[in-house]
C-alpha positions in Angstrom: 104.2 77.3 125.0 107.1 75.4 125.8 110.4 76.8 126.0 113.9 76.6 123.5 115.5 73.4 124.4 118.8 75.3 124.5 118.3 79.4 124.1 121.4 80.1 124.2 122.5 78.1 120.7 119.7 78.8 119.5 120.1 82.5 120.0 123.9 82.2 117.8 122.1 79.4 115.8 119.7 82.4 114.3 122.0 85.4 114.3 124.4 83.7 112.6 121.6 82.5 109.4 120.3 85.9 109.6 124.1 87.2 108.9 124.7 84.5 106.3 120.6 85.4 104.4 121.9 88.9 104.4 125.6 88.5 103.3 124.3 87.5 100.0 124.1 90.5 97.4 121.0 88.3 95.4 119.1 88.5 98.9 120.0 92.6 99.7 118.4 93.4 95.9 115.3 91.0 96.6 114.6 93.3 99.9 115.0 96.0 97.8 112.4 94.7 94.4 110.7 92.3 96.5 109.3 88.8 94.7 108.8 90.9 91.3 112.4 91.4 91.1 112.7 87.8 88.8 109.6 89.3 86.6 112.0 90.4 83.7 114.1 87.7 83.6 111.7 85.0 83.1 110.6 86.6 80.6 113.8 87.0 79.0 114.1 82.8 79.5 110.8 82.9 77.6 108.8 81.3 80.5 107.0 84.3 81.9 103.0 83.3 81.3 101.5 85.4 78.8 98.1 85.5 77.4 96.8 82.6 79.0 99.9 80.9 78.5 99.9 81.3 75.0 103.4 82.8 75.5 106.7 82.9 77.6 107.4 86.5 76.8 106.2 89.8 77.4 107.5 92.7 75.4 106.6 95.2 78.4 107.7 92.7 81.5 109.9 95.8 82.3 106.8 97.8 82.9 105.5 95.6 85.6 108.7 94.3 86.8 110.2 95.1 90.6 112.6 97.6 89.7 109.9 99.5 87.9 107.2 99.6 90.9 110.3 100.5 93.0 110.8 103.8 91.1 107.3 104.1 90.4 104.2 103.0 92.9 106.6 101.7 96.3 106.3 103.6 99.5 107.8 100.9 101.6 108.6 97.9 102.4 107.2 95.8 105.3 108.2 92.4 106.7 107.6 89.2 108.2 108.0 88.8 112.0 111.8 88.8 112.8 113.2 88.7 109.3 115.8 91.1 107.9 115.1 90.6 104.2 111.6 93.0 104.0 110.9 91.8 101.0 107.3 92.6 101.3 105.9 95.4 99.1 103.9 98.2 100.2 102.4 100.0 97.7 100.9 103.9 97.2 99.1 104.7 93.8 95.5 105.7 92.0 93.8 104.2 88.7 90.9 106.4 87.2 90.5 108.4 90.2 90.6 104.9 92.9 93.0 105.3 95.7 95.4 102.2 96.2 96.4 102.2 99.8 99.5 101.1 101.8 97.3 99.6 104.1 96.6 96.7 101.9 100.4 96.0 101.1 101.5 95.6 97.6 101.1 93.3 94.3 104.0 90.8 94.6 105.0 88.1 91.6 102.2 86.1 91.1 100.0 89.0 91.2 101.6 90.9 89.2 102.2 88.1 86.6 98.3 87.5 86.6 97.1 90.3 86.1 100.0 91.7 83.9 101.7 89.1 81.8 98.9 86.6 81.9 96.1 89.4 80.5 98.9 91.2 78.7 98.3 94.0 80.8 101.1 96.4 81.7 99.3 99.4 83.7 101.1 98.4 87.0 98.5 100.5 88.9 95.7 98.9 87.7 97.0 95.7 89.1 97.9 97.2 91.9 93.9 98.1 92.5 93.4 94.2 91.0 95.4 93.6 94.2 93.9 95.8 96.7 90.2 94.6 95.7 91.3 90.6 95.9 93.3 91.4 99.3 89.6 93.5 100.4 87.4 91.1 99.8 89.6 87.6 99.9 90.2 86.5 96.6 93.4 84.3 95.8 95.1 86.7 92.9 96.7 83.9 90.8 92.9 82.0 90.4 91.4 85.4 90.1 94.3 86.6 87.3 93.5 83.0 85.5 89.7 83.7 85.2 90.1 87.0 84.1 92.6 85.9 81.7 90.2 83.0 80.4 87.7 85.6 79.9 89.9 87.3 77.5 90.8 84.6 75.4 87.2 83.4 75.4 86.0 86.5 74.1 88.4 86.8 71.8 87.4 83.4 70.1 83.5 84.8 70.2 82.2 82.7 72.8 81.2 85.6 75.5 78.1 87.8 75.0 80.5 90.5 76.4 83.8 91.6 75.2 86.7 91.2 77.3 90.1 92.8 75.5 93.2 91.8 76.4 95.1 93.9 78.4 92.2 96.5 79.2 93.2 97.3 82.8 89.7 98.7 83.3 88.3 95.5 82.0 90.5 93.4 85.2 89.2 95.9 87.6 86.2 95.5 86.6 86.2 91.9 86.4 87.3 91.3 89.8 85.1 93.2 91.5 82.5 91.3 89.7 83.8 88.0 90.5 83.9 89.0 94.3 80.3 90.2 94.1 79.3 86.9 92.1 77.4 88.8 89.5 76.4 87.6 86.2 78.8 85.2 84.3 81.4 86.0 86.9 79.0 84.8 89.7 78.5 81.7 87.6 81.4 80.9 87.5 82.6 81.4 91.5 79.4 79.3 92.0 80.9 76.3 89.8 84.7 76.9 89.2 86.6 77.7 86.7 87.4 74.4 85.9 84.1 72.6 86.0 82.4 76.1 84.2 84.6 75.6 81.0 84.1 71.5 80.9 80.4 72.0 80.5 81.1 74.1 78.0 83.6 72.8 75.8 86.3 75.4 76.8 90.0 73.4 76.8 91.9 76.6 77.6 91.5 77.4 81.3 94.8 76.6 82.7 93.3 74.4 85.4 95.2 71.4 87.4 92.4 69.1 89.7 90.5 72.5 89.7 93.2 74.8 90.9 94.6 77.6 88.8 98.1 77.1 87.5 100.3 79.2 88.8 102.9 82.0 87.0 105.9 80.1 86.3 105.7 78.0 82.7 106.7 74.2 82.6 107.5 74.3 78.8 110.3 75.2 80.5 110.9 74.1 84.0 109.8 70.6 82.9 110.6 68.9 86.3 108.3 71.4 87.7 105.6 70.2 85.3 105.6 66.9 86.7 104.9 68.2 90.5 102.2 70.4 88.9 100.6 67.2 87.4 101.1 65.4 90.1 100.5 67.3 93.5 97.3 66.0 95.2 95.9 69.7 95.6 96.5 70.8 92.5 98.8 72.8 90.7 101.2 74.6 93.3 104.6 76.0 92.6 105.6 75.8 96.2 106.0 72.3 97.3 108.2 71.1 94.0 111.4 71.5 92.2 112.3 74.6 89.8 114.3 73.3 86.8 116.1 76.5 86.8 117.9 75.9 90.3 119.5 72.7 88.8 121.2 74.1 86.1 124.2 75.1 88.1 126.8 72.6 89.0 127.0 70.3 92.2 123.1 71.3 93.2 123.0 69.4 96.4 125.8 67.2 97.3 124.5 66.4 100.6 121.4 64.5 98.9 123.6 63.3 96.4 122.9 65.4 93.9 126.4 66.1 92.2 125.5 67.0 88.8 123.5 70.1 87.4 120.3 69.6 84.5 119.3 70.8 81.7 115.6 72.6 82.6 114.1 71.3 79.1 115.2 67.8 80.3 112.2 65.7 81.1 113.9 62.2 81.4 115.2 61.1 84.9 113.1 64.3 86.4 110.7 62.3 88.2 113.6 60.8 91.2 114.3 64.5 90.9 110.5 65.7 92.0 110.7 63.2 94.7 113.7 64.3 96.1 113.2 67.7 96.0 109.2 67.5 97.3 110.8 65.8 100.0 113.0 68.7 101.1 110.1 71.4 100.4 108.1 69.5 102.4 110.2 69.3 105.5 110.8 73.0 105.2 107.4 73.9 105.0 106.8 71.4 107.9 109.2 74.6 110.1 107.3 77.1 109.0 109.8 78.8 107.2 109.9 80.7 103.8 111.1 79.1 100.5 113.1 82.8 99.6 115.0 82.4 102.7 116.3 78.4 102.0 118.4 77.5 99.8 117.9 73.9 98.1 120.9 73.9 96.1 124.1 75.5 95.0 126.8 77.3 96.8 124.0 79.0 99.4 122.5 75.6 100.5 121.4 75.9 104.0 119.6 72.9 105.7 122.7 72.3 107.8 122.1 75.3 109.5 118.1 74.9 109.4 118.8 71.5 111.2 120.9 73.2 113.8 118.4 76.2 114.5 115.5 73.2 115.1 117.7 71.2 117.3 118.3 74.3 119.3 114.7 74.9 119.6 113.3 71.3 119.9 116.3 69.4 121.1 115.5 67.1 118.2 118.7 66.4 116.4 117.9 65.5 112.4 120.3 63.4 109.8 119.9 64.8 106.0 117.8 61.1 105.7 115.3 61.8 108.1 114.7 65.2 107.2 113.7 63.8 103.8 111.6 61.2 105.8 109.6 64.1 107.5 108.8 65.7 104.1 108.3 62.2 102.8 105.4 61.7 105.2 103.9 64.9 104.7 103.3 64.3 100.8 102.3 61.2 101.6 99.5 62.5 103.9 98.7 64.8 101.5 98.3 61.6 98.7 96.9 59.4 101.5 93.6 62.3 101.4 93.4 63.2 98.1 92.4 59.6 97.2 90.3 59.1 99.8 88.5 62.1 98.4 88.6 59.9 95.2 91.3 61.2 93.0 93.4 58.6 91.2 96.8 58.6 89.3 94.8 59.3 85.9 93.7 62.4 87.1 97.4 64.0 87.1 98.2 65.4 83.6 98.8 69.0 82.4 96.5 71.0 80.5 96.8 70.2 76.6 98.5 73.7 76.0 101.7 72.9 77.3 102.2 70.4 75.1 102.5 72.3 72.4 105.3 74.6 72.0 105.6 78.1 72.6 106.0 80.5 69.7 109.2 82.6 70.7 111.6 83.3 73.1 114.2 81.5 75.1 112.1 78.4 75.8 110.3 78.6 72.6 109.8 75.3 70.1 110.5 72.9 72.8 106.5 71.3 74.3 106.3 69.2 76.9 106.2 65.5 75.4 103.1 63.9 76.4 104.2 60.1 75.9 107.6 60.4 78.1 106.0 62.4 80.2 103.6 59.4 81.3 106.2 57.7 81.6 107.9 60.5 84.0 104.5 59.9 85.6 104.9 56.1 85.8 108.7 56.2 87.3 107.7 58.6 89.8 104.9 56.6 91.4 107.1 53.6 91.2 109.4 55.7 93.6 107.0 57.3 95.9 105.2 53.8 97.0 102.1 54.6 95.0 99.3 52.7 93.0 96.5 54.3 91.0 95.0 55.2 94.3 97.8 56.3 96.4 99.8 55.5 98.8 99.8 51.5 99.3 99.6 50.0 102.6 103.2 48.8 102.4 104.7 52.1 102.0 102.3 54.0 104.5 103.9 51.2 107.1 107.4 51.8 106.1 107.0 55.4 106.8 105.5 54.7 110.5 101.7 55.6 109.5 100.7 52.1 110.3 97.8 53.4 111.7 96.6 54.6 108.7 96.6 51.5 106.3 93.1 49.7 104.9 91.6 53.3 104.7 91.8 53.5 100.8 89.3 51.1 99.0 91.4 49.8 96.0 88.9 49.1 93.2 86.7 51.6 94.5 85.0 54.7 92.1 85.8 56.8 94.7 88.2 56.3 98.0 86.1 57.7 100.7 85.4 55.0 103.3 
């Protein structure tokens, strides 16, 4: 373990972010409702998932929202080491006579969203067992929310022996505990994935990116957002891209020369905006520290004070350029892989649901359209460095990974060398 490069500073360096996190009013009532606390107003911006993505709204969000498991099911709230903001939710409760204990924590967003909105669901303590069970036996609850919600609209369309009503919280309970225990169709399916299980059978409604689960926030209407799902090279993930909805403000992030807010339903010129922004996540994932605590853009924007608290500890001072660089090397590590496991530039697309447009709501009437979207696609390779394979040899050198040029095989099925 080696020590700070300069304790003292950094010692300031962190009580001073900590006083700054906390002076802000938005950061006090997310320690106080936890990640849930946004639950209600996505819904209200018509981009909470619902029904398998069928929808953006959810006429009882308010039931599983963070205000309501404050009042109803919270008995405390826990926190990661050394922060200030205890977001975390810890959660007390019962559904048909099955304890939910603190000891397992508490359903937060995602969870909450996937087994609520997504199954139209709104018995907050049946997701709060749906939690417990995935947090027992190790099941990720956004993929496990997604199944259950495929199940739902599979049955209703008559292709399940078994029916599987929408929002019947026994029915998710039950469901997940099947899936952990891989019986019958749910064992099945654990045994192939989601993904490849609804290909062989003609299914073209699991909400599946490179075989990973979408998460619960909707791209009809964070479009930019859409294009780092599409694109990411493990699969759709919601924390390593840009959300539309933190541009909309003005000035965003003057430092990275971003002067000018954007319109979330605005697809063209997103793609130098993904790159950017991927960047930055990237780099602050890279420190180990939590997206609810930094600030990308607006008012709140914080890397100058992230830079300082890692030259403190490191002695490694950072320009706003080579931060990007760090992140820029990161993705492209990430790309560098996924094609060597043999994914190519025509695997990235969205699942044909979101381009059609949702039915009501905020966001409703406006899909996601498929031509300019390839060409989104198109622009943003042309940025990154990237062919149909991945990163090319020239741009792996420019970034100081000379070391790793000649491993992809261009013209190759697959990349693996």
């Amino acid at each position: 373990e080696k020590p700070l490069a300069d304790p003292e500073g950094f010692a300031r360096a962190r009580a001073a972010f900590a006083k700054d996190l906390m002076s802000s009013e938005g950061m006090q009532a997310f320690g106080r409702y936890g990640t849930a606390r946004g639950l209600t107003w996505l819904s209200e911006q018509g981009i909470l998932p619902t029904e398998n993505f069928r929808e953006g709204v959810f006429d009882r969000a308010d039931d599983i929202g963070g205000e309501r498991m404050a009042e109803a099911i919270l008995v405390d709230r826990d926190t990661c080491a050394g922060c200030p903001v205890r977001c975390k939710r810890v959660v007390r409760t019962d559904f048909r006579g099955r304890s939910v204990l603190p000891e397992y924590g508490g359903p937060e967003y995602e969870t909450l969203a996937a087994f609520g909105s997504l199954c139209r669901c709104s018995d907050l303590r049946a997701i709060a067992l749906a939690n417990q069970l995935c947090n027992a036996y190790g099941l990720d609850t956004i993929s496990a929310g997604v199944f259950v919600a495929t199940l739902m609209e599979a049955s209703e369309r008559g292709l399940l022996a078994e029916r599987v009503p929408w929002g019947d919280p026994e029915a998710i309970v039950t469901w997940v505990e099947r899936l952990a225990r891989r019986e019958g169709l749910a064992g099945e399916i654990a045994e192939r994935g989601l993904a490849k299980w609804a290909e062989e059978r003609g299914i073209d409604f699991a909400m599946v990116i490179k075989g990973v689960e979408l998460p619960m926030h909707e791209p009809r209407g964070k479009v930019g957002l859409g294009l780092s799902y599409a694109i990411s090279p493990r699969g759709a993930t919601h924390l390593e891209g840009m959300h539309d909805t933190m541009l909309e403000g003005e000035a965003p992030t003057p430092e990275l020369g971003v002067t000018r807010g954007m319109d979330r339903f605005q697809l063209r010129g997103k793609a130098e905006l993904a790159v950017l922004y991927e960047n930055l996540r990237s780099f602050t994932n890279s420190l180990v520290m939590c997206v609810f605590t930094t600030n990308m853009t607006g008012s709140r924007y914080n890397y100058p004070q992230l830079r300082e608290l890692l030259q403190c500890a490191t002695g490694v001072e950072l320009t706003p350029e080579e931060m990007l660089r760090i992140g820029e090397r990161n993705y492209n590590l990430l790309r560098l892989y996924a094609g060597l496991v043999g994914y190519r530039k025509g695997d990235d697309g969205l699942p044909a649901r979101l381009h059609q447009p949702l039915p009501r709501g905020a966001s409703a009437g406006r899909p996601i359209d498929p031509v300019q979207f390839r060409e989104e696609i198109e622009e943003y390779y042309r940025l990154r460095g990237w062919d149909d394979f991945g990163p090319t040899d020239g741009r792996l050198r420019q970034l100081g990974l000379d070391e790793l040029a000649g491993r992809l095989e261009r013209g190759a099925e697959r990349g693996v060398r």
